[in-house]
N, C-alpha and C positions, 0 to 999 in steps of 0.2 A: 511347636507354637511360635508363630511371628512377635517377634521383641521390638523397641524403639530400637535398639542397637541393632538388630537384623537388620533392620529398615532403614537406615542409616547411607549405608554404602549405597544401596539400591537410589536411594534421595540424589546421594552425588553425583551417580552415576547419569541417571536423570538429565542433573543439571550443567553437567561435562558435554552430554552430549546435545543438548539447547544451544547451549555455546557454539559447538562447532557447526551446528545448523546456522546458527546466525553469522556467523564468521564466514561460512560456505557459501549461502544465501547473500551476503553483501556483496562480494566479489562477483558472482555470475550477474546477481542482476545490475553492478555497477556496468558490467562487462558487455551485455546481451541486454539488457533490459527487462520490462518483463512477462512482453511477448518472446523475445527469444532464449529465454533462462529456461529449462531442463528440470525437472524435480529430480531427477536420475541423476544430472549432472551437479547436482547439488547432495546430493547424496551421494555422490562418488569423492566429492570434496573433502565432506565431512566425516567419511570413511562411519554413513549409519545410514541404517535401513531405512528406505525411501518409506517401509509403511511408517515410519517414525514421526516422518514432517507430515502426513498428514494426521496422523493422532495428536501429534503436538498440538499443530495449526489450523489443520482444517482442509490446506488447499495451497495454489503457488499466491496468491491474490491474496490470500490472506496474511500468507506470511511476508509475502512483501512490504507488506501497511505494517507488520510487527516487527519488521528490520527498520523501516525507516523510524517508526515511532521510538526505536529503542534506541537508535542513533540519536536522533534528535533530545531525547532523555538524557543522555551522556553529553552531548553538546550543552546542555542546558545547564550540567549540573557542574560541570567542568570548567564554563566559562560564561560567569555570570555578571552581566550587563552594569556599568557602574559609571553613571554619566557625568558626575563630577571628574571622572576622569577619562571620560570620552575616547581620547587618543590613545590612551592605552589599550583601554577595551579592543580597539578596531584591532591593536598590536596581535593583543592573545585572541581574539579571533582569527586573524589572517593563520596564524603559528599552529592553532587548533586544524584548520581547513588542508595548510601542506600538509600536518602529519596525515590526516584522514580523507585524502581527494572523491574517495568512495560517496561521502554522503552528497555531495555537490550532483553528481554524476544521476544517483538514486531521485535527490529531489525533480532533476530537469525531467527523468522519464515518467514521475509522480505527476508533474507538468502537462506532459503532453496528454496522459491518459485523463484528469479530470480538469483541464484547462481553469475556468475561475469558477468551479464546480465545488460542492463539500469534496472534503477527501477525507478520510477514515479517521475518527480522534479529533476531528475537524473543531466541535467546541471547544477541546483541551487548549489546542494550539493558538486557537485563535484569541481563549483566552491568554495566553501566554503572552501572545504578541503585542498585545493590548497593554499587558502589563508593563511592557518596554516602552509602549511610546507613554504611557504615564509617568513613570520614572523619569526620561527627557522633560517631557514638559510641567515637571514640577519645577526641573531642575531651570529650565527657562524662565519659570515664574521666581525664581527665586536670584536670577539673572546671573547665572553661572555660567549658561549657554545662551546662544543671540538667538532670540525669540521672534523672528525675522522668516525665519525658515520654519516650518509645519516640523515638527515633531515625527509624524510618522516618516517625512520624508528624509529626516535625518537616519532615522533606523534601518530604511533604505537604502540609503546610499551607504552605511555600515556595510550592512551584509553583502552588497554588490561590489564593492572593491572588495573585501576581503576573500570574496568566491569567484573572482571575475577569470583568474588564471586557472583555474578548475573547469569552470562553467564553459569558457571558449578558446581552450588550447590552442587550436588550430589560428585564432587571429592572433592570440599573446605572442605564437611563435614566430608569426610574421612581424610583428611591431619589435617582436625581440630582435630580430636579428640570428637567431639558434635557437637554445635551450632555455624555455621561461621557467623550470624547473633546476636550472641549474644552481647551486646554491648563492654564487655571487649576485647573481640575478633575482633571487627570490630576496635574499637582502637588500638590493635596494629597492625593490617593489614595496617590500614590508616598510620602510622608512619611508617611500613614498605615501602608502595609503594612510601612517598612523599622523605625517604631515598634513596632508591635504583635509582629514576628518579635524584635525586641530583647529587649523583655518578655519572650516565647517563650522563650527560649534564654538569656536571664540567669541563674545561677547564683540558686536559693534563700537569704536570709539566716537562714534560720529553719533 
């Protein structure tokens, strides 16, 4: 007879191996995207049976929208938007985005596939988003930040310095001069973006 304790390992076992789906699955379609991402080759990754990810998930499509939504869950929950102190934010944003360049890479080809279309989770996010330019623009009405500038386009321009060396390597590397990755380099990029959003979002003296 099956026990909770039988069931146990089997649970973990389960959720070990989600994991390396999702770990496996990040990597190819950062890589390939996700017309050229493999369920094969993704299950060679995560060293588990390909009929796995589809009982998991369903399909590659599907699981794709369940990598990125999971990323963005972790990005969400890890570094959470705090506009009285704006500059900082952009900081642990940028620092969030080196460690993890995968999710940048995932959103551009989420990008190409539904251009300004829904995309999967689409009210979640959208609420979410919304909930960022509210927090700005309270904090404007309350004149912490120069209310000058739209709210949403301040959240904007967050996100784009902070993902801009991810998003277009190939120009960062030309304007760099080498390695935009390199760490001297990412540091003063990162002082760079957490100044210029300062400036940004500095109240007006005029």
């Amino acid at each position: 007879m099956e026990t909770a304790e039988n069931r146990r390992p089997k649970h973990r076992d389960a959720e070990a191996t989600k994991a390396r789906i999702f770990a496996a699955a990040a990597a190819e379609f950062a890589e390939r995207g996700l017309a050229g991402a493999r369920v094969d080759a993704i299950a060679k990754r995560a060293e588990a049976n390909k009929q796995l990810i589809y009982a998991y998930f369903g399909g590659k499509e599907e699981l794709f929208a369940a990598v990125v939504g999971r990323q963005l869950e972790e990005l969400v929950e890890e570094v959470e938007i705090d506009p009285e102190r704006f500059a900082e934010y952009a900081g642990r944003l940028f620092d969030w985005h080196a460690e993890r360049p995968e999710l940048v890479r995932l959103l551009l080809y989420e990008g190409l596939m539904y251009d300004t279309g829904s995309v999967p989770n689409d009210d979640a996010r959208t609420a979410h988003s919304r909930d960022k330019v509210k927090a700005v623009r309270a904090q404007q009405k309350q004149g912490g930040m120069d209310a000058t500038l739209d709210p949403r386009d301040l959240v904007m321009l967050v996100i784009a310095l902070a993902t801009a060396t991810d998003a277009m390597p190939q120009l960062a590397r030309m304007i760099e001069g080498g390695d935009p990755r390199a760490p001297r380099a990412r540091a003063r990029r990162r002082a760079a973006v957490v100044e210029i959003v300062r400036r940004a979002a500095t109240p007006s003296s005029s």
